[in-house]
LUMFIMI-601880 format. One record per residue (C-alpha): chain; y, z, x; residue number from 1. Coordinates in steps of 0.5 Angstrom, whole numbers. Layout:
residues N
@cadena: A, py: Y, pz: Z, px: X, num: NUM
...
END
This chain:
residues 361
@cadena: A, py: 65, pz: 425, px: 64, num: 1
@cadena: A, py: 59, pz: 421, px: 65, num: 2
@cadena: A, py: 53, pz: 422, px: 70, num: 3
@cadena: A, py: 47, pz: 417, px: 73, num: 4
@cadena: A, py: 40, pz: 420, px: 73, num: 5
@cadena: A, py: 37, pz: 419, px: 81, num: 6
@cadena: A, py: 32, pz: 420, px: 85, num: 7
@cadena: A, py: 32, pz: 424, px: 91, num: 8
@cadena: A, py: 25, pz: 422, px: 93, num: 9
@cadena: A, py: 28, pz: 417, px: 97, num: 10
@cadena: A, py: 35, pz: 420, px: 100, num: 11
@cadena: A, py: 37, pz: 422, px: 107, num: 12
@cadena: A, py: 39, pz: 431, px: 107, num: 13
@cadena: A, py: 46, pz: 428, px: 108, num: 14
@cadena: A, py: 46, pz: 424, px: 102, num: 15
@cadena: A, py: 43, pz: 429, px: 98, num: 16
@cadena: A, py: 48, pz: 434, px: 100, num: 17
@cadena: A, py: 53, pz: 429, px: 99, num: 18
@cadena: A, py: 51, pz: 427, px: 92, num: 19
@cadena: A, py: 50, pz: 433, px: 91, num: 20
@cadena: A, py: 57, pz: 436, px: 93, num: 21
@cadena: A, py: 61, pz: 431, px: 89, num: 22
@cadena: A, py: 56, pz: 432, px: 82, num: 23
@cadena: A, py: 58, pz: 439, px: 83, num: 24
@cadena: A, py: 65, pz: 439, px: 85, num: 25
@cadena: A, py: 65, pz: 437, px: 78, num: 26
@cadena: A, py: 61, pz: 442, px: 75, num: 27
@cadena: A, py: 65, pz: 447, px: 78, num: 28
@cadena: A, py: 72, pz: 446, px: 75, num: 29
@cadena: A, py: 69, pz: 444, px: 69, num: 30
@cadena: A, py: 63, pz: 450, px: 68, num: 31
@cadena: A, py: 65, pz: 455, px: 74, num: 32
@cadena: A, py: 60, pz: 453, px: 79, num: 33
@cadena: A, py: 60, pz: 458, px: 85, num: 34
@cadena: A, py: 56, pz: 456, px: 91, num: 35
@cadena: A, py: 51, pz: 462, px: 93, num: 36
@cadena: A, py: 48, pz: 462, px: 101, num: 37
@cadena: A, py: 43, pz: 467, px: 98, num: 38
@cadena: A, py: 37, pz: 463, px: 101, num: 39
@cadena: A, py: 37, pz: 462, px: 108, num: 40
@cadena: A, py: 33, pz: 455, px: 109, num: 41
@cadena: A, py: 34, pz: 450, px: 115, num: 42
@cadena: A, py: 36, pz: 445, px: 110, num: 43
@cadena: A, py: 38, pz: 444, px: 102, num: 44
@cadena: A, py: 43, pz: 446, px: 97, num: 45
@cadena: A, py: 44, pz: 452, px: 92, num: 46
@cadena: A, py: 48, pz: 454, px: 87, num: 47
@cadena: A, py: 49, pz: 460, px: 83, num: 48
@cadena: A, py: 51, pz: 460, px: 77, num: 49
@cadena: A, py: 56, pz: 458, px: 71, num: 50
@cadena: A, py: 58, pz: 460, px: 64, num: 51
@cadena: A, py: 58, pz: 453, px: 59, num: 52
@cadena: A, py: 63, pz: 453, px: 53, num: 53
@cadena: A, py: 60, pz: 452, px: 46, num: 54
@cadena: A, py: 61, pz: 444, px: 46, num: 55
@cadena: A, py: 55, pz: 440, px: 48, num: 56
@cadena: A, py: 54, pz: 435, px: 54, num: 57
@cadena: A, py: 50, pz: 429, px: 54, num: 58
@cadena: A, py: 49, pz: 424, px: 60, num: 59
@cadena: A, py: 47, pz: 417, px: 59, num: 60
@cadena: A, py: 40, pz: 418, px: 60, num: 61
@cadena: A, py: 39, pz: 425, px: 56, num: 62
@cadena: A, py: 39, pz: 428, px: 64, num: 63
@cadena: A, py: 43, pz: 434, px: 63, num: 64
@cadena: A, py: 45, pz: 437, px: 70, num: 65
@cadena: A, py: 46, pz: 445, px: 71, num: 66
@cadena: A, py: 44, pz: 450, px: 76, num: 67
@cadena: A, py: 40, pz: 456, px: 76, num: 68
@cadena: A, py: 39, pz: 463, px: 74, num: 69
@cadena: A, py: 42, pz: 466, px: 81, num: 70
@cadena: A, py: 38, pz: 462, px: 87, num: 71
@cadena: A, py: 38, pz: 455, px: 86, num: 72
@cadena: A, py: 40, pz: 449, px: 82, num: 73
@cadena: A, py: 36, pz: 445, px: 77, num: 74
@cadena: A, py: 35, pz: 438, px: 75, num: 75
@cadena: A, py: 31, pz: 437, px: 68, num: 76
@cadena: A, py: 31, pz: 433, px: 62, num: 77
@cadena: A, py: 33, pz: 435, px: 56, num: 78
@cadena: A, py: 32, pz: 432, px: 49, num: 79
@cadena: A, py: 39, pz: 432, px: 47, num: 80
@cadena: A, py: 44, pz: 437, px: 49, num: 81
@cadena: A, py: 46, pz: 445, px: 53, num: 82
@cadena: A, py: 49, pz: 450, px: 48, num: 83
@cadena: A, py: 50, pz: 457, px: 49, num: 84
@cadena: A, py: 52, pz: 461, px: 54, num: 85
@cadena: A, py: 48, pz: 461, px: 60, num: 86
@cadena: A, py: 42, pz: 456, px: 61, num: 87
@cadena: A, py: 37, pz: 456, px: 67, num: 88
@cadena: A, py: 34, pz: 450, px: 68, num: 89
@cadena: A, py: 31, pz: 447, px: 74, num: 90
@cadena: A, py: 31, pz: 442, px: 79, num: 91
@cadena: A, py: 25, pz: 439, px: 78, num: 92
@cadena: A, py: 26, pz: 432, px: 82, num: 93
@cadena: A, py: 28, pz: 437, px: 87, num: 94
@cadena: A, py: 21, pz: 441, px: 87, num: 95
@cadena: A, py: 15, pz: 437, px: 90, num: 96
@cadena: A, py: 10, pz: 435, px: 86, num: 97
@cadena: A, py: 4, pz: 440, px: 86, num: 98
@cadena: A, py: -1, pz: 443, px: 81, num: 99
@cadena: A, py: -3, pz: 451, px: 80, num: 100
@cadena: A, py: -10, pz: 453, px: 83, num: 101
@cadena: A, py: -14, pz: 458, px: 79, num: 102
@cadena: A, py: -12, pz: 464, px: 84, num: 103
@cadena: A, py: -4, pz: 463, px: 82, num: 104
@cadena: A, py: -3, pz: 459, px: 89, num: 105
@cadena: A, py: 0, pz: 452, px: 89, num: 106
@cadena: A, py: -3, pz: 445, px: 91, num: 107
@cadena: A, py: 2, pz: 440, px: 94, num: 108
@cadena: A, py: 0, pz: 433, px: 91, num: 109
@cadena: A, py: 0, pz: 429, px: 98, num: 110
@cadena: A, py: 1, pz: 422, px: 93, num: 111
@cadena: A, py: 8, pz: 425, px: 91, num: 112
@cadena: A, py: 10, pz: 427, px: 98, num: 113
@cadena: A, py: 18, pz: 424, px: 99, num: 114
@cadena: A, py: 17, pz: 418, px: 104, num: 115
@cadena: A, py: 24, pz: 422, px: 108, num: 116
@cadena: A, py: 22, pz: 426, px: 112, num: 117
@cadena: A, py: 30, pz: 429, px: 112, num: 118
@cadena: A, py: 28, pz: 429, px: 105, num: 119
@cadena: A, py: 22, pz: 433, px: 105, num: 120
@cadena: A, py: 24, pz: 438, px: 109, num: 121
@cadena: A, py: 29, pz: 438, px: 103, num: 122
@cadena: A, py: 25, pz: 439, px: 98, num: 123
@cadena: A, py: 21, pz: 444, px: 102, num: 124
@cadena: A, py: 25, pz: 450, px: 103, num: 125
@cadena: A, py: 27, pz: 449, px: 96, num: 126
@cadena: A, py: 20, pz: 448, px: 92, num: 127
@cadena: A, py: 18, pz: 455, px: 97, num: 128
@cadena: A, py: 24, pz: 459, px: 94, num: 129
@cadena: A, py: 22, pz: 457, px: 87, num: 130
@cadena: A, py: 15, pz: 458, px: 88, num: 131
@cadena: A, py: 16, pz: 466, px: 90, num: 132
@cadena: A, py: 21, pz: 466, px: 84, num: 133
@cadena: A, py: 15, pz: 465, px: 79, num: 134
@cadena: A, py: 10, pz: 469, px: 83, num: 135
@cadena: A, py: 6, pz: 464, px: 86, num: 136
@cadena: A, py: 1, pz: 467, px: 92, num: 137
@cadena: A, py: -2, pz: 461, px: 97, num: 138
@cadena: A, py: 1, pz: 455, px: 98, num: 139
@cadena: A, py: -4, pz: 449, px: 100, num: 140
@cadena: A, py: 0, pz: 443, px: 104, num: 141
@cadena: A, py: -6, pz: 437, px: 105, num: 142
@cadena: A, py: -2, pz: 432, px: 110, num: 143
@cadena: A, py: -5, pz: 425, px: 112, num: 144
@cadena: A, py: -5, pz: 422, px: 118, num: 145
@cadena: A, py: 0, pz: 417, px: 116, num: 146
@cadena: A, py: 4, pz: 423, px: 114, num: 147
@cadena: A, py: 4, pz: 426, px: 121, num: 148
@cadena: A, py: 11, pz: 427, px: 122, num: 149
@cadena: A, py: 12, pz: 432, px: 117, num: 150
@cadena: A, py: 7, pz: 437, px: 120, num: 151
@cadena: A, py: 13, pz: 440, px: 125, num: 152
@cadena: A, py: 17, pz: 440, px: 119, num: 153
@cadena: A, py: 12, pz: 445, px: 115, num: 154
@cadena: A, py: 11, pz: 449, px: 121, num: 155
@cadena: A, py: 18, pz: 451, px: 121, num: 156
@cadena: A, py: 18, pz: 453, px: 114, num: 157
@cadena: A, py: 13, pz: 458, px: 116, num: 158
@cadena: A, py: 6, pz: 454, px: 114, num: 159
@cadena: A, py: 0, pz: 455, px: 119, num: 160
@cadena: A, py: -6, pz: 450, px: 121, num: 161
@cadena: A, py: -12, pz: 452, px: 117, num: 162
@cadena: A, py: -16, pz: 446, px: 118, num: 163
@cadena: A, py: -17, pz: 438, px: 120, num: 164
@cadena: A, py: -22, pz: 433, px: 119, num: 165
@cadena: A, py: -21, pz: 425, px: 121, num: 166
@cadena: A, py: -15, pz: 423, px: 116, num: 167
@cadena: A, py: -12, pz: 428, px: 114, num: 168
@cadena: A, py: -9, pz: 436, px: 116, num: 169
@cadena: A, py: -9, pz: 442, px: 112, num: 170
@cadena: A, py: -3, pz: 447, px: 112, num: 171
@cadena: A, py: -2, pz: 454, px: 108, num: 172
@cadena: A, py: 4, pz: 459, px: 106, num: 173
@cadena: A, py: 3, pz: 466, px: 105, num: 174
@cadena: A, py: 8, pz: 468, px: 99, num: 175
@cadena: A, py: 7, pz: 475, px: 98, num: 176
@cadena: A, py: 8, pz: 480, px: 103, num: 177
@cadena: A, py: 2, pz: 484, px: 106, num: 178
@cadena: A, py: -5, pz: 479, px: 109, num: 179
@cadena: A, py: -6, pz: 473, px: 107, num: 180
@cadena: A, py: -11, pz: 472, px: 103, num: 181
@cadena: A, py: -13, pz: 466, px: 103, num: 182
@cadena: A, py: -20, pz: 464, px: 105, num: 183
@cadena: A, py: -21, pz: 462, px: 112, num: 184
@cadena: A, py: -23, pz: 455, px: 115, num: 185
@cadena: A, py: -31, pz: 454, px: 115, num: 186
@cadena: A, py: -34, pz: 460, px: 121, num: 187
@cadena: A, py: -40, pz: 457, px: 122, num: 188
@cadena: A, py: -44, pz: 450, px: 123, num: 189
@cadena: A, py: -51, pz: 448, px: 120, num: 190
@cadena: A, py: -56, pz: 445, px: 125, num: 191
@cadena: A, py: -63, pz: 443, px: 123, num: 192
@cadena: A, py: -70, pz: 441, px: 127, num: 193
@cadena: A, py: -76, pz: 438, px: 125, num: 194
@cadena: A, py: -83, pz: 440, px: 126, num: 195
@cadena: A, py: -88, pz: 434, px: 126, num: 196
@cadena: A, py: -94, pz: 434, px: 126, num: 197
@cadena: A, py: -100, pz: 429, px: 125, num: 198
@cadena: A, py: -108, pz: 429, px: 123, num: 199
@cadena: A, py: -109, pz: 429, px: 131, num: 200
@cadena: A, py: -104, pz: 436, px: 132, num: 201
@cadena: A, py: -100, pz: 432, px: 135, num: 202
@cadena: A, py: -92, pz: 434, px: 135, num: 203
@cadena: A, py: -87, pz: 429, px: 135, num: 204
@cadena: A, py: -83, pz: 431, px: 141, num: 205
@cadena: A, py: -76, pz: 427, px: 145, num: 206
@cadena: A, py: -72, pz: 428, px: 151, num: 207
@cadena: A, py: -65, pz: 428, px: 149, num: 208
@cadena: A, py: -60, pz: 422, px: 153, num: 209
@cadena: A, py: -55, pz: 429, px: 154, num: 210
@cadena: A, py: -57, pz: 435, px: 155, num: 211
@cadena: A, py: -55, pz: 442, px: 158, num: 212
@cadena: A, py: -59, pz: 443, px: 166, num: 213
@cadena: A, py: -63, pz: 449, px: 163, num: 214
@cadena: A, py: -66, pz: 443, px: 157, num: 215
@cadena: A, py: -67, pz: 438, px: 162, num: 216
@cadena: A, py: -74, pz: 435, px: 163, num: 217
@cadena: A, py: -75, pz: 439, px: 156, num: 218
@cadena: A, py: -80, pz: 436, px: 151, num: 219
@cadena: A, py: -77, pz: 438, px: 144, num: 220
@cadena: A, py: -77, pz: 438, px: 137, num: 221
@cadena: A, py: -72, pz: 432, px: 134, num: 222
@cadena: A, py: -66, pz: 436, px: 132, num: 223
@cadena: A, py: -59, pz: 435, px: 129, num: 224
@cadena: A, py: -52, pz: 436, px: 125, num: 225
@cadena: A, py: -52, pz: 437, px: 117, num: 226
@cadena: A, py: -47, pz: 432, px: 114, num: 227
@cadena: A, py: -42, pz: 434, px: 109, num: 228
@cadena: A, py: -44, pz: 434, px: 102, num: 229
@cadena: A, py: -52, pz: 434, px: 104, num: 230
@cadena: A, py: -58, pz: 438, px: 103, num: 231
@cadena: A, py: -61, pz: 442, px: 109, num: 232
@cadena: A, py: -69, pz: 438, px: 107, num: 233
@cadena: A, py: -65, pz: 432, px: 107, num: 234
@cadena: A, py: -61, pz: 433, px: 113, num: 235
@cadena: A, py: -68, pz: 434, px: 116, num: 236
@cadena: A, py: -72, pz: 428, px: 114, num: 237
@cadena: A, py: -65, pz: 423, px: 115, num: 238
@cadena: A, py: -65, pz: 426, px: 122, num: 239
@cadena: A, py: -73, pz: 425, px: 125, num: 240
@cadena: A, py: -72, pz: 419, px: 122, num: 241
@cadena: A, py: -65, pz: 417, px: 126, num: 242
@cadena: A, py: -68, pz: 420, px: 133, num: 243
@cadena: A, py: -75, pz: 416, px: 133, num: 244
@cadena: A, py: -76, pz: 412, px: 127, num: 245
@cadena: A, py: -82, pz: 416, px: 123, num: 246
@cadena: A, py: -82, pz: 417, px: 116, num: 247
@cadena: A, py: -83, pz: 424, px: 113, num: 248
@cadena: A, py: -83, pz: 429, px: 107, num: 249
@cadena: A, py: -80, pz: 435, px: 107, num: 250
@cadena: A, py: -85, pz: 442, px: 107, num: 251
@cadena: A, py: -83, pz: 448, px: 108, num: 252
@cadena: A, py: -77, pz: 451, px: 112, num: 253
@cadena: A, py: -81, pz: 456, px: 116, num: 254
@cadena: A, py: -75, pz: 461, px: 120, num: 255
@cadena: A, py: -68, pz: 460, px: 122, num: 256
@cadena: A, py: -63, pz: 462, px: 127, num: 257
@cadena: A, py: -57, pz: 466, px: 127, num: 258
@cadena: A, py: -52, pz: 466, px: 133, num: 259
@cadena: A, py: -45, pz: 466, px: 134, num: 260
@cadena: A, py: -39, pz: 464, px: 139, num: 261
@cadena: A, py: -43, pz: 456, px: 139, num: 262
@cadena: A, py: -38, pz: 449, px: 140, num: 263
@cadena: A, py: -30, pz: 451, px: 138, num: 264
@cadena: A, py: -31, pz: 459, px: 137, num: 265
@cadena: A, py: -36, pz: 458, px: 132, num: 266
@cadena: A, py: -42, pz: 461, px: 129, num: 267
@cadena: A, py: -49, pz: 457, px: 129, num: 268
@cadena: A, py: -54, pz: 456, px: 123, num: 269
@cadena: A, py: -60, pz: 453, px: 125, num: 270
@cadena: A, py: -66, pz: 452, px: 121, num: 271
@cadena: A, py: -73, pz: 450, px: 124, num: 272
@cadena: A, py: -76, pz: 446, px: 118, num: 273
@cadena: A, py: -84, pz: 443, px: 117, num: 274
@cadena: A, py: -85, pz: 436, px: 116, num: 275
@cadena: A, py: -90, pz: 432, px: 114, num: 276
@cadena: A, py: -91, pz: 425, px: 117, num: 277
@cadena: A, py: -91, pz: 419, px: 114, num: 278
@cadena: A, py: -91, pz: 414, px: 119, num: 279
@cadena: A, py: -93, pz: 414, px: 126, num: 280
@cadena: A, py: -90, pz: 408, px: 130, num: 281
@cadena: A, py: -84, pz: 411, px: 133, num: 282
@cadena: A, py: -77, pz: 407, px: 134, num: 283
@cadena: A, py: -72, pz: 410, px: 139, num: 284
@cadena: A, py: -65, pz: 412, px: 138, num: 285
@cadena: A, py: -62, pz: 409, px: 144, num: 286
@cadena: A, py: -54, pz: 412, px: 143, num: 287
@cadena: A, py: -58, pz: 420, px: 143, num: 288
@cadena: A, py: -65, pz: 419, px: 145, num: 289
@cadena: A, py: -68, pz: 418, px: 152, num: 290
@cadena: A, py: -75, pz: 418, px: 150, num: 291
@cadena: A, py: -80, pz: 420, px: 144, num: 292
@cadena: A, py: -87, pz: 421, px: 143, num: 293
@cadena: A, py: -93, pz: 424, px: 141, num: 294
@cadena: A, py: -95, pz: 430, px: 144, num: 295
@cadena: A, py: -100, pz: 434, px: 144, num: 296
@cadena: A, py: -99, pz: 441, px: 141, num: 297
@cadena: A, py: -103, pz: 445, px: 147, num: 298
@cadena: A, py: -99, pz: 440, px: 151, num: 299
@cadena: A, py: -92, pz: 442, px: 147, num: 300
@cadena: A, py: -93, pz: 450, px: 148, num: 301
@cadena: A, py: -95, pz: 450, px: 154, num: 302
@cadena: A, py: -88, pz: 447, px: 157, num: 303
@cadena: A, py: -85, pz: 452, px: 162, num: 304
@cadena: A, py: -79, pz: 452, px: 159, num: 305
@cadena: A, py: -82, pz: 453, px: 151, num: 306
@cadena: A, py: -86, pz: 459, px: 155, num: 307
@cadena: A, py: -81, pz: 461, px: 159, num: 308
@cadena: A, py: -76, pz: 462, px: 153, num: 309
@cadena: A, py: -77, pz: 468, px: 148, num: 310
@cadena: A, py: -74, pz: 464, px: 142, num: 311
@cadena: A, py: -77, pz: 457, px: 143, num: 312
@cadena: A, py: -84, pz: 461, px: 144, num: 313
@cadena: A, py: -84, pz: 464, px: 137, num: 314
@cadena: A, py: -81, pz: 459, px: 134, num: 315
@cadena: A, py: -88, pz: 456, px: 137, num: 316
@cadena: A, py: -92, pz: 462, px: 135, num: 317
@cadena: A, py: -90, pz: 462, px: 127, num: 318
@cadena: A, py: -91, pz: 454, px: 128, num: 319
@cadena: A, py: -98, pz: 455, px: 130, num: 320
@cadena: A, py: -98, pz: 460, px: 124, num: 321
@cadena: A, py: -96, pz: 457, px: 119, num: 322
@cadena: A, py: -101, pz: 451, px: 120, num: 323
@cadena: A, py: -106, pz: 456, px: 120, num: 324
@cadena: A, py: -105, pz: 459, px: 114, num: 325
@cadena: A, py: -102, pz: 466, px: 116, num: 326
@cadena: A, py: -95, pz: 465, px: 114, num: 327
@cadena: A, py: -92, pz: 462, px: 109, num: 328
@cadena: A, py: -84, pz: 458, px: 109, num: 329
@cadena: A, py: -78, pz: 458, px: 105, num: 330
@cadena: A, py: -79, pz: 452, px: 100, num: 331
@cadena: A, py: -74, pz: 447, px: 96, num: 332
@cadena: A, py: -73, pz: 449, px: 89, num: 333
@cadena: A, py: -68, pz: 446, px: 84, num: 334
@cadena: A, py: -64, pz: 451, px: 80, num: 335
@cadena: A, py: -58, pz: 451, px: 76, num: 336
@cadena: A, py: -53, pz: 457, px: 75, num: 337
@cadena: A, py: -48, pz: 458, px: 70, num: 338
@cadena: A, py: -44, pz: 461, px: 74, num: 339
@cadena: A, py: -42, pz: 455, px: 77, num: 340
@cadena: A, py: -46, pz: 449, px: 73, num: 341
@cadena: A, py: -48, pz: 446, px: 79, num: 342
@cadena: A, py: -54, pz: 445, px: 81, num: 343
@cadena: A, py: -57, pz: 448, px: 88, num: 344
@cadena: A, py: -63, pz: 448, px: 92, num: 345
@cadena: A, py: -66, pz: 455, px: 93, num: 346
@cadena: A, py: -71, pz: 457, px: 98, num: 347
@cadena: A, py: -76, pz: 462, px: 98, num: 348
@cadena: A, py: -83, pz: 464, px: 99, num: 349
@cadena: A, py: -89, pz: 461, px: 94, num: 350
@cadena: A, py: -96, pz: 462, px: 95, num: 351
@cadena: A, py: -101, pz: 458, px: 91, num: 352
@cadena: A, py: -108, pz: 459, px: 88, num: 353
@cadena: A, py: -110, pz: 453, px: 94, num: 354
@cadena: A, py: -106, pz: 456, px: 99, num: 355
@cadena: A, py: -108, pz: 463, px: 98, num: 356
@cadena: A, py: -110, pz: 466, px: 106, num: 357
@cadena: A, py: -102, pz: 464, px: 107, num: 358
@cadena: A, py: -99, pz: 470, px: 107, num: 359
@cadena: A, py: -92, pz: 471, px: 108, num: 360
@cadena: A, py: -89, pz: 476, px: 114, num: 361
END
């Protein structure tokens, strides 16, 4: 009796069972193979168990072909032959590609998703069943956008939506029961607004091309989003230098706001930062910018809106304050951990010998 080594990346669910039914059709008269519907999945084929005689089998490929121990069949390679009496292999090209997380979950490969859908839905449903066998925790499934029509796929099988970006949507499983443990999707976004200020105490100030009706006609600090993977000093500069066209060094954060429930349910981070000009001709960012200029700071404060605003107002009072040395910011240091080895910038309160009247509050 001899048996082909195959890949079922590529297969159909009725060609897999197919296969599948006629390699174990058989097994069965020869081995006593017994079909077990133990699991209940929406497609896939399982087998049971088998008792093998003392005689060795080889396929031409050195593949040997068997099932599992009492949930389901398994496909791997051997060097040379099965002795014994009873094997439990596994069927590994029926397992999707994946690799262990530290925290004994499972991250599916997304280079190693089987082009099939019917295939994937497959090979799903068993990877699944294997994974709780060998007490795996969280199950982490990244599907690119070219991969889409799997998505109703996994959500059947149980995956929930954790969260998407522009290429790609990330699911997870929950394999034990009791709450899911998995950490949630980001809870906040982080903003930032730049605060300049020239030799003439003049603040660099823009209207906004679209604003809410209780910031219309406002004169504000140029404010914006942090990118992914940037600091908040850097995302401060980068963003005065995109809405006006002015150059900046980054001093000081001097206060930051908390508040919740903001774009999509999220939380909001705001920093306010100190920045030193280094030029001043101004250039205007005509996709987000109405207008900009130098206005001011007696000028600035005394806007009804910033006046009118408790918030506004003392994010204006500590501003003044730190320009006169009565208060002190947060500045930017670079520091490494030996928990992580990665390098962070921490920020805190430094008074020097030649700022000795700023005193923090």
């Amino acid at each position: 009796m001899e048996l082909k080594s195959f890949s079922y990346n590529s297969m159909s669910t009725f060609e897999i069972a197919k296969s599948s039914s006629t390699l174990f059709s058989n097994f069965r008269h020869k081995f006593g193979v017994t079909y077990s519907n133990q699991f209940n999945c929406n497609r896939g084929l399982f087998l049971k168990s088998y008792s093998a005689s003392d005689e060795s089998y080889l396929t031409d490929k050195g593949v040997v072909y068997s099932v599992g121990s009492d949930d389901f069949a398994a496909l791997t390679t051997s060097s040379n032959s099965i002795n014994g009496s009873t094997s439990s292999l596994y069927y590994r090209n029926l397992i999707l590609g994946a690799f262990d997380d530290e925290y004994g979950g499972v991250v599916i490969d997304p280079n190693r998703l089987p082009q099939n859908s019917y295939a994937f839905a497959s090979m799903l449903c068993l990877s699944l069943s294997h994974w709780k066998k060998l007490g795996k925790k969280g199950i982490w499934l990244k599907l690119p956008l070219e991969k889409s029509d799997l998505v109703p796929i996994a959500v059947k099988e149980g995956f929930e939506y954790h969260h998407a970006q522009p290429g790609y949507v990330m699911l997870t499983y929950w394999i034990p029961e009791g709450p899911c443990m998995l950490p949630a999707n980001a809870s906040h976004q982080v903003g930032i607004g730049g605060f300049v200020i020239n030799d003439n105490n003049e603040v660099l100030v823009v209207q906004e091309k679209h604003c809410s009706p209780a910031t219309l006609g406002l004169w504000k600090i140029p404010t914006g989003f942090i990118h992914e993977a940037e600091e908040i000093y850097t995302g401060a500069v980068r963003e005065v230098k995109e809405e006006t066209g002015i150059d900046t060094d980054f001093i000081e954060v001097i206060a930051f706001r908390h508040v919740h429930n903001v774009a999509f349910e999220k939380s909001d981070l705001f920093f306010i930062c100190m920045l030193k000009p280094l030029s001043s001709s101004i250039t205007v960012d005509d996709h987000e910018i109405e207008a900009a200029k130098w206005m001011p700071l007696v000028e600035f404060v005394e806007q009804p809106l910033i006046q009118e605003d408790s918030m506004f107002k003392k994010i204006v009072d500590i501003f003044i304050a730190r320009l006169g040395k009565r208060y002190c910011g947060l500045s930017t240091h670079q520091v490494v951990s030996n928990f992580d080895g990665k390098i962070s910038s921490l920020y805190y309160n430094v008074i020097d010998n030649d700022d000795a009247n700023c005193v923090g509050k």
